[in-house]
C-alpha positions in Angstrom: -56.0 -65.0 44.1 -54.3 -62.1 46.0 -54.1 -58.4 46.3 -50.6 -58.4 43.9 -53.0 -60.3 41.2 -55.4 -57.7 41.5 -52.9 -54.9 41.1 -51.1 -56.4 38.4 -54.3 -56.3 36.6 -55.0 -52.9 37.0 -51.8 -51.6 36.9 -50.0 -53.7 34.0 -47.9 -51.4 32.6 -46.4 -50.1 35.9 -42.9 -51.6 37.2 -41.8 -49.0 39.5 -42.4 -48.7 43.5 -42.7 -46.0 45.3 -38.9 -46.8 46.7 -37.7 -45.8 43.3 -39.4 -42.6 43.6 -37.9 -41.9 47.3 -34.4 -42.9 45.9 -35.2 -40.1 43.0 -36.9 -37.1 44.9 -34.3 -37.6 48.1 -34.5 -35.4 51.2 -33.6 -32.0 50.4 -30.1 -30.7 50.8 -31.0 -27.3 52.9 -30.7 -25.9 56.4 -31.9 -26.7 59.6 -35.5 -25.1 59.9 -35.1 -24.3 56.1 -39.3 -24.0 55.1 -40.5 -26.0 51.7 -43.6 -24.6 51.0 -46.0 -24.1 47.7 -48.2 -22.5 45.7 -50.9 -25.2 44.1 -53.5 -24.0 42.4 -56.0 -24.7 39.4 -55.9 -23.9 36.1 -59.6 -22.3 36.5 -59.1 -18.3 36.1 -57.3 -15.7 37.5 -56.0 -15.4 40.7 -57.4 -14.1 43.7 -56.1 -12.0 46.2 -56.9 -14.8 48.9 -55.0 -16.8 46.8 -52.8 -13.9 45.9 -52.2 -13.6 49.9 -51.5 -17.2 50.2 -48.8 -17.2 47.5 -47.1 -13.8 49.1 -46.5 -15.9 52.6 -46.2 -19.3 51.0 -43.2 -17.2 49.3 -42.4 -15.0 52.6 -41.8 -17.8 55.0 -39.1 -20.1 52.9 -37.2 -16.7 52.1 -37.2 -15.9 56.1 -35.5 -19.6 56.7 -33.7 -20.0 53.4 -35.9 -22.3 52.3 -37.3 -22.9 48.6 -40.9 -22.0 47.4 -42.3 -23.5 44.8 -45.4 -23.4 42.2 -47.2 -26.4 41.6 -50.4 -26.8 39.5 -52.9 -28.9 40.2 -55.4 -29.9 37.1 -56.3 -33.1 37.6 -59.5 -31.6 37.2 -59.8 -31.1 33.6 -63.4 -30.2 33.5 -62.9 -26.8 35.2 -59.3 -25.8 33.5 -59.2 -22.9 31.4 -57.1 -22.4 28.3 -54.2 -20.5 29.2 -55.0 -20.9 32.9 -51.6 -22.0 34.2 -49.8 -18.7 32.1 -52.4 -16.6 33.6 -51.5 -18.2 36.7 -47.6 -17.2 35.9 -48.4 -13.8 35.0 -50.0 -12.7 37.5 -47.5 -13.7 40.0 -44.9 -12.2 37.9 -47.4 -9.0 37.9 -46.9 -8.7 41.9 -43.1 -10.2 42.1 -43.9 -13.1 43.7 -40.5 -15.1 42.6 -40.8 -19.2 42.5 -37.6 -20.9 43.1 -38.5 -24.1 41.7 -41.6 -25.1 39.6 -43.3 -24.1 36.7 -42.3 -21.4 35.1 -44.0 -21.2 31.6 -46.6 -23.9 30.3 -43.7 -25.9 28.3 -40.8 -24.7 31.3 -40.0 -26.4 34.5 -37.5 -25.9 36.6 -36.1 -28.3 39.6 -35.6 -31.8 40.1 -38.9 -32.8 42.1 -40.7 -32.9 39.3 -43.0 -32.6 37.0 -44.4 -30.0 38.6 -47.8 -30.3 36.7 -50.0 -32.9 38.0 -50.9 -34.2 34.6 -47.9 -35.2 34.0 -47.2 -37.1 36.9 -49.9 -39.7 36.2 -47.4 -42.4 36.5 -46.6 -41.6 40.1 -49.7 -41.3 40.8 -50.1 -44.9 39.4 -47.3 -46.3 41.0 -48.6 -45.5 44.8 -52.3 -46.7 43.6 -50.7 -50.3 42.5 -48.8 -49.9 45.8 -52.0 -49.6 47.8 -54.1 -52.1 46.4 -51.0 -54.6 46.7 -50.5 -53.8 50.5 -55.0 -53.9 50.8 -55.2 -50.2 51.7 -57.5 -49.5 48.2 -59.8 -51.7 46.3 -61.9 -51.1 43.3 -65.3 -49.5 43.5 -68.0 -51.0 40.9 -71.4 -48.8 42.5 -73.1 -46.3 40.1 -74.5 -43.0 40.5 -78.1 -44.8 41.0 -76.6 -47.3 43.8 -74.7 -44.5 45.5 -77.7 -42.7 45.6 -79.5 -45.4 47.2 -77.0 -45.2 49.6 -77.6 -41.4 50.1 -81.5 -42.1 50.7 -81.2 -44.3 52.9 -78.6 -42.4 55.5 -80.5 -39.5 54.9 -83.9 -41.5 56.0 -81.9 -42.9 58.9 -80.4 -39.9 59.8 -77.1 -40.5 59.6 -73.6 -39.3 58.0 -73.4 -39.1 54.8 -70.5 -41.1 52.7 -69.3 -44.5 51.3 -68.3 -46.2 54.6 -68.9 -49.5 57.1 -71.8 -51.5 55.7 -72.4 -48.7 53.0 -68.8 -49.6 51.5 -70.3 -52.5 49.3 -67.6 -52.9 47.0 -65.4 -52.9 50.4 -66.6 -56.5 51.0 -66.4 -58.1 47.2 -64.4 -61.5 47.3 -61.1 -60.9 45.3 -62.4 -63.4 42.5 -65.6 -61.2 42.0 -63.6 -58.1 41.7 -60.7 -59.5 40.0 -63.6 -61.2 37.2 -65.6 -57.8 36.9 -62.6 -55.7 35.9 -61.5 -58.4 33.5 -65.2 -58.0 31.8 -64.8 -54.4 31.5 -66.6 -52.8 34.5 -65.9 -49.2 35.2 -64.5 -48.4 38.8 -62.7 -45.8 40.7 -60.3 -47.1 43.6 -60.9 -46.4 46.9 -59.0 -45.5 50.3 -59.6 -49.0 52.7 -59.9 -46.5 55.7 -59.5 -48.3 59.1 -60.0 -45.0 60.8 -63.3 -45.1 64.0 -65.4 -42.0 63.7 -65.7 -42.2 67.7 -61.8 -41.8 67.9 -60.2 -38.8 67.7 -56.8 -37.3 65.8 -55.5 -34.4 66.5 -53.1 -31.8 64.6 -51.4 -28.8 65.8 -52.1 -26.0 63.3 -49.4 -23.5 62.6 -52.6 -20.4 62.9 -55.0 -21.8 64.8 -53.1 -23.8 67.7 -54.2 -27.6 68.7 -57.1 -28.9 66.3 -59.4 -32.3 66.9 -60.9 -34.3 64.3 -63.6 -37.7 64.2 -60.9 -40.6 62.7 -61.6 -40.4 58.8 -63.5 -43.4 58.2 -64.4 -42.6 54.7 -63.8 -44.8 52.1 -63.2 -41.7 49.8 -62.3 -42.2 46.3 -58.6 -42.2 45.1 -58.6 -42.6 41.9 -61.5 -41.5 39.6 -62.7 -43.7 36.8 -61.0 -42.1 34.2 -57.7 -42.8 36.0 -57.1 -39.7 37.3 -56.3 -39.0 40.6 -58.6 -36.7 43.2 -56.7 -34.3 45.1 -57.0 -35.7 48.8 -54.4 -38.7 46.8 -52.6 -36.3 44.3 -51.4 -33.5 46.9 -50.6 -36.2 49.8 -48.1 -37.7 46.8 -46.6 -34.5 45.6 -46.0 -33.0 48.9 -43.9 -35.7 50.0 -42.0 -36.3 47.0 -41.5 -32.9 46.9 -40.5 -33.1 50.6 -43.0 -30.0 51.7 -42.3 -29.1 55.4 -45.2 -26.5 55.5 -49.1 -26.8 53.4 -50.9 -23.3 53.8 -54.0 -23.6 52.1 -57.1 -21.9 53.2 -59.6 -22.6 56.0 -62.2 -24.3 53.4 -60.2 -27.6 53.7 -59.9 -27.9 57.2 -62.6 -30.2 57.1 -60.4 -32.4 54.8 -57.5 -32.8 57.7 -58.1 -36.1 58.6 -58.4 -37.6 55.1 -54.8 -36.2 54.4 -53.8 -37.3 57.7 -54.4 -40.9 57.5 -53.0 -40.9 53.7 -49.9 -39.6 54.4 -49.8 -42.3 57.3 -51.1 -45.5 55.4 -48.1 -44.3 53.1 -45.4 -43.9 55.6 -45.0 -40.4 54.8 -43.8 -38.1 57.2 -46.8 -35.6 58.1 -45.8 -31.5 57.3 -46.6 -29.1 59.3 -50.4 -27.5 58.3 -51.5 -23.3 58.3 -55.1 -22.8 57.8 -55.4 -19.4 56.7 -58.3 -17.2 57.3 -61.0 -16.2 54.4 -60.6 -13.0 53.0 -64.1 -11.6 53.7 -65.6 -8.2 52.3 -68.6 -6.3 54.3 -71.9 -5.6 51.7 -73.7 -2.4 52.2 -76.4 -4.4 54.2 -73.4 -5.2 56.5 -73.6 -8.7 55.2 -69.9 -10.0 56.0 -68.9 -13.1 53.6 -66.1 -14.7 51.6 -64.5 -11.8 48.8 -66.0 -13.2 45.7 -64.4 -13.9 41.9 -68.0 -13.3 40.4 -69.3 -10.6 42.6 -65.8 -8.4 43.2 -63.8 -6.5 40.7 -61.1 -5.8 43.6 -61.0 -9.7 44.3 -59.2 -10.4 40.8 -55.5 -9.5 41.0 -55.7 -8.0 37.4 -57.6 -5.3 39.0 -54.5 -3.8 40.6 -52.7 -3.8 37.6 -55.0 -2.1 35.2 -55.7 0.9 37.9 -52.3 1.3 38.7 -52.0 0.9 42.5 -48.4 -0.7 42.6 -47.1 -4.0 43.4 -45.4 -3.2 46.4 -48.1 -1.2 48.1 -50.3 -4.3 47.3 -48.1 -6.8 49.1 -47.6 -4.0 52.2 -51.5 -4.2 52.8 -51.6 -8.0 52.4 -49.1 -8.5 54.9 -51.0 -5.9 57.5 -54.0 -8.6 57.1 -51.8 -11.3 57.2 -49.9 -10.6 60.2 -51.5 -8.1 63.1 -47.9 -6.8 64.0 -46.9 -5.6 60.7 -48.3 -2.1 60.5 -46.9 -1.5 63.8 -43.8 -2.8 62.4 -43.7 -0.3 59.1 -44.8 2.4 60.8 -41.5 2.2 62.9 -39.6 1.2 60.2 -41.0 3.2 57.1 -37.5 2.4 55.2 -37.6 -1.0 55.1 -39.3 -3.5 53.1 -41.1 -6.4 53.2 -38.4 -8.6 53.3 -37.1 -7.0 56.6 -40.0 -8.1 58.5 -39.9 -11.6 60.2 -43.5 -13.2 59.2 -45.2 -15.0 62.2 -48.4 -17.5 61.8 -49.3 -16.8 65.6 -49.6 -13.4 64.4 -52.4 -14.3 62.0 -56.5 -13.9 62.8 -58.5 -17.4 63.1 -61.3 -15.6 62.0 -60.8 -14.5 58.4 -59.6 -11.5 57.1 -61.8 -8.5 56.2 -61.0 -6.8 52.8 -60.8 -2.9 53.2 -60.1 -1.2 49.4 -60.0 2.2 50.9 -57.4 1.0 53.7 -55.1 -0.6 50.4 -55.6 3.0 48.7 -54.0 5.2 51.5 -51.6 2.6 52.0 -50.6 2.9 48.5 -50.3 6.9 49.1 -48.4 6.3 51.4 -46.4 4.4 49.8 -46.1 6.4 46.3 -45.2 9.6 48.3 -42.0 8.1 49.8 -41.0 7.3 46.1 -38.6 9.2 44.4 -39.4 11.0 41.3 -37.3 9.0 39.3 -39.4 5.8 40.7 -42.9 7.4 40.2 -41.9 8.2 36.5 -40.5 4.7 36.0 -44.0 3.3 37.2 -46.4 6.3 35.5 -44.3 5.1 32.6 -44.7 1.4 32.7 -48.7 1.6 33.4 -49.3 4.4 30.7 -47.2 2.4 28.2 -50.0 -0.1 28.8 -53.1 1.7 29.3 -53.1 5.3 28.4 -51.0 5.6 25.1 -51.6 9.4 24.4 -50.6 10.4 27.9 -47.8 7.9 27.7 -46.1 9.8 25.0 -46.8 13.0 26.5 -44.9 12.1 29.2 -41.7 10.4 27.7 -41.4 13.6 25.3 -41.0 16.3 28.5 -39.6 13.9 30.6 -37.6 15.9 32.8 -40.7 18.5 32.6 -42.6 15.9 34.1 -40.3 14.5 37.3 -40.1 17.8 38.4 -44.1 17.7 38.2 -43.8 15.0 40.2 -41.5 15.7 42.7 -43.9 19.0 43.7 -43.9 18.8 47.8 -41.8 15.2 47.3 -39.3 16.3 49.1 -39.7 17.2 52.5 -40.7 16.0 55.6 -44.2 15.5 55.2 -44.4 14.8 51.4 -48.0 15.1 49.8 -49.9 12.3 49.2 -51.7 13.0 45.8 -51.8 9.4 43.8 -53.1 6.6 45.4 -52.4 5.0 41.9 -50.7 5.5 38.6 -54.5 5.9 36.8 -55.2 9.2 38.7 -51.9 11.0 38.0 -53.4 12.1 34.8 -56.1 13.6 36.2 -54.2 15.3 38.7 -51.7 16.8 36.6 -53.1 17.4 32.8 -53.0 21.3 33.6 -49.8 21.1 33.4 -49.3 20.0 29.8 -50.8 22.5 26.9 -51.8 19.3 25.3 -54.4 18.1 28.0 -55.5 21.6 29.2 -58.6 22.3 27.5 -60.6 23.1 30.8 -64.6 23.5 30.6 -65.2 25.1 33.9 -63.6 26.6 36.8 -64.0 26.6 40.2 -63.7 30.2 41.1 -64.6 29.6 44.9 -65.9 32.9 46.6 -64.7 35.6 44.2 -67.0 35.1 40.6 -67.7 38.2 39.7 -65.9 38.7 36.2 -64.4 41.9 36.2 -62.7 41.7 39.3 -61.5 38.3 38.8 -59.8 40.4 35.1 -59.1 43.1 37.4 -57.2 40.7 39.7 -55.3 38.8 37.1 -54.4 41.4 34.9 -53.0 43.5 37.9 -51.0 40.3 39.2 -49.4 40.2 35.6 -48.7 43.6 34.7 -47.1 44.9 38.4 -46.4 41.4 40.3 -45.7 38.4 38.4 -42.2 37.0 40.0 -41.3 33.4 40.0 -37.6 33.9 40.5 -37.8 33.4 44.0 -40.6 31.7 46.3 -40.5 34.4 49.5 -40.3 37.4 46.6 -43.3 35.9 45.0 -45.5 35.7 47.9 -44.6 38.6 49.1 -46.3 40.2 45.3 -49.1 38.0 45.7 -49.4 40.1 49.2 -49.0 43.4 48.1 -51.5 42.7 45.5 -54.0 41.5 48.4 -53.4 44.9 49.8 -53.7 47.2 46.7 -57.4 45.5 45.8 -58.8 46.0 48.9 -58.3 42.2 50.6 -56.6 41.3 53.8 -53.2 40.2 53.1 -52.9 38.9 57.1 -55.6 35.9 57.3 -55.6 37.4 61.4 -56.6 40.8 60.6 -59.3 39.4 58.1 -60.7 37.1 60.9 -60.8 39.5 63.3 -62.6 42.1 61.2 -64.3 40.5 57.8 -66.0 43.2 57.2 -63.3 45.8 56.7 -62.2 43.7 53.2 -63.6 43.0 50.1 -62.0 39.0 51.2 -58.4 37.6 52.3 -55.1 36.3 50.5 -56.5 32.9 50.2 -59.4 34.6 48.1 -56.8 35.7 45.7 -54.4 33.1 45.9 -57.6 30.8 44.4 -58.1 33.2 41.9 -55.0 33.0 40.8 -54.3 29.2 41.1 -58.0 28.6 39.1 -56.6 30.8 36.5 -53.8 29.0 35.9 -54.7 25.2 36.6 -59.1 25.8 36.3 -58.7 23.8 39.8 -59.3 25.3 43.3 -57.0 22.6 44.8 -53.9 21.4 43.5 -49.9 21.5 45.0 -47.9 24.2 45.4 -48.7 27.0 43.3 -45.5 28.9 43.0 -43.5 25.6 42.0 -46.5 25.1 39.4 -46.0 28.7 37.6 -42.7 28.5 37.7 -42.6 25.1 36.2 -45.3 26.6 33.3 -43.6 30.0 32.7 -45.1 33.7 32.2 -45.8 33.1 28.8 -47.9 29.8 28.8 -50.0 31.6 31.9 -50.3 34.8 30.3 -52.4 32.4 27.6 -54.2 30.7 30.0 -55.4 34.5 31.7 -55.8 35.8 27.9 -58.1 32.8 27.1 -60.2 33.1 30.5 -60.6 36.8 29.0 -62.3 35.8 26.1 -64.6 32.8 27.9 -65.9 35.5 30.6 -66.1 38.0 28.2 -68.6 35.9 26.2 
């Protein structure tokens, strides 16, 4: 009896080797320094922005070197896949332009020649390397149940010591060939297991692209390769893919450091050459307690990608404030270069933090101010547009009907030097602008400020209108709002009125509110000449009729 016999038994149907597969997935054509990285994840809900970040330098680094990136997706774990989780998966990548070069692009569409790119469908690969190892003695069939591996369990736990299917706790390690040959032939369920030769008390080392030289224990786990069911775990699956789909760089996050020397013995019991690893930092969030832990699917609206999409905050702003968490340099970097894009910057893992990541919504919001204010008006009405289409249907048409009406809305203080920064998001425009369309002003208040009594705010208005309404030019038109300061009794120079409050019935600001409330029911809002002379003398001398009537009643 020999290990071929064996193999041939479990693995009847299989006639390949894993020489035809290096003959069919060759090296790859590409560069010197060229990076091969990918995205790999599960089928198991949306994606998160750790994941998210992951994917945006997975992507970033292959780009720098001319390299490919591609998306892989592991769900070899059937239990935990969700229906429609590898289009989700898709989507939202396409959601923050995050472009694959290779991979799966739809749940029925691949494209490239390294794969399938689905590990479902790759099952007889997978096969073909489990034959292999059982032929060559590094795997052998596992017959122990739950209760026996439990016994196991108790009894390292009683001794007090590690934990796992190894030395004289691998029974199924030491089964003749005859016994294991005869028990499979009867039926037995198994899983396969890695033959580790690897001593706990030696060490292995690996030099991680983010955290620098890293020392492990030798894995001498016999750790399951294949599951009963035939399908592979992922310590086997990945080790197989990345090398037939000749991976120079795994990023993955810090959670399988642990897993290192599992993956490093595989891929050299296989004669694989070893990629380069990047542990990346959790992405970790602060509670109000000042708890700090891992940015949570279940507990974290802002963790789920989606989120950023149904508010509005755009794609590009998103990425900007990933990469300022992914690499310490890179706000230096755009605030130096404030024209340039992502793509401009060269990404550096010695520039990422060991330590995780910590998540800061309000710091993603001014960057996205930032970044919305050096749009053009063209741009922010391409993108109020494209959300509103989605999400706010009435405003949506609103704004397609006066669309010229509206860019010049939005270019108020655009451009200059300084341009305001309003809209840290598409979903606030609305609220921010609906004075300006007849349609969405129904105002129930106002905020008068320190002028409320109700004749004089008539008195003020109705003068303004009748002897110094001019929006034809901006120095004429503050110079009215001026000489109606001085006429009612209100310090037209903010100096004069600062030095001697008590000689006025208020200042030019006072009036300038009154008049801006009038119009707009705010106290705060952009430039108030470009906003009157965008609305026109007739559509304010409504708005001042109809404040008539409420403060009459």
């Amino acid at each position: 009896m020999t290990n071929r016999d064996l193999a041939n038994l479990m693995y009847p149907n299989v006639t390949k080797t894993p020489d035809d597969y290096e003959k069919k997935y060759p090296d790859r054509n590409l560069p010197e320094g060229a990076v091969v990285s990918r995205f790999a994840p599960s089928p198991t809900g949306f994606v998160h922005m750790g994941s998210l970040l992951t994917a945006l330098i997975a992507a970033k680094v292959p780009k720098d070197t001319k390299g490919v990136f591609y998306l892989r997706i592991e769900d070899t774990d059937g239990k935990r896949s969700i229906e429609n989780g590898i289009q989700g998966i898709i989507d939202d990548l396409d959601n923050f332009d995050i472009t694959i070069d290779e991979g799966v692009v739809s749940e029925s569409l691949e494209k490239g020649i390294y794969g399938p790119y689905i590990q479902t469908k790759r099952k007889e690969i997978y096969d073909t390397y489990a034959k292999y190892m059982i032929e060559n003695d590094l795997a052998y069939p596992c017959f122990c149940s739950e209760e026996e591996l439990d016994e196991i369990r108790s009894i390292q736990e009683k001794n007090k010591e590690r934990i796992g299917y190894y030395g004289k706790y691998a029974r199924c390690r030491h089964l003749s060939m005859e016994e294991a040959y005869d028990r499979i032939k009867n039926g037995e369920k198994y899983v396969i297991r890695l033959k580790s030769h690897g001593d706990f008390n030696k060490k292995v080392e690996v030099n991680d692209l983010v955290r620098g030289k890293l020392e492990f224990p030798e894995n001498d786990i016999d750790t399951i390769l294949i599951k009963s069911d035939g399908i592979p775990v992922y310590h086997f699956a990945h080790v197989i893919d990345d090398h037939l789909m000749r991976t120079t760089h795994i990023l993955r996050g810090e959670e399988w450091i642990s897993s290192t020397p599992i993956h490093l013995q595989l891929f050299r019991m296989l004669g694989f050459k070893i990629p380069k690893y990047a542990h990346l930092g959790l992405v970790m969030k602060v509670d109000e307690d000042g708890t700090r832990r891992k940015l949570s699917k279940r507990k974290d609206p802002e963790a789920a990608v989606s989120y950023y999409h149904e508010k509005g905050i755009p794609v590009e702003a998103v990425k900007l404030y990933l990469m300022t968490i992914a690499n310490s340099n890179f706000e230096e970097w755009l605030n130096q270069n404030p024209d340039k894009t992502i793509d401009d910057f060269k990404f550096d893992f010695k520039k990422m933090s060991t330590s995780g990541s910590l998540f800061d919504i309000e710091k993603l919001l001014n960057i996205s101010k930032n970044y919305i204010s050096r749009l053009t008006k063209e741009e922010v009405y391409s993108g109020l547009c494209e959300w509103t289409s989605e999400f706010d249907s009435e405003f949506y048409n609103i704004i397609v009907n006066y669309k010229d009406y509206t860019m010049d809305i939005l270019n108020i203080e655009r451009e200059q030097k300084k341009p305001r920064k309003d809209y840290a998001s598409y979903s606030e425009i609305k609220s921010q602008i609906f004075y300006m369309y007849d349609e969405l002003y129904s105002p129930t208040g106002y905020e008068w400020g320190s002028i409320t009594d109700r004749k004089e705010i008539m008195n003020i208005l109705n003068t303004y209108m009748d002897k110094y309404f001019d929006v034809s030019c901006k120095e004429e038109w503050f110079d009215n709002v001026r000489k109606l300061t001085d006429i009612l009794g209100y310090a037209s120079n903010m100096k004069d009125y600062k030095n001697n409050p008590n000689n006025y019935k208020g200042s030019v600001a006072d009036i300038s509110t009154v008049l801006r409330v009038a119009i707009t029911s705010k106290c705060t809002t952009p430039d108030l000449y470009v906003i009157m002379k965008l609305l026109g003398k007739e559509k304010i001398k409504k708005r001042i009729a109809n404040i008539e009537k409420i403060l009459a009643d």
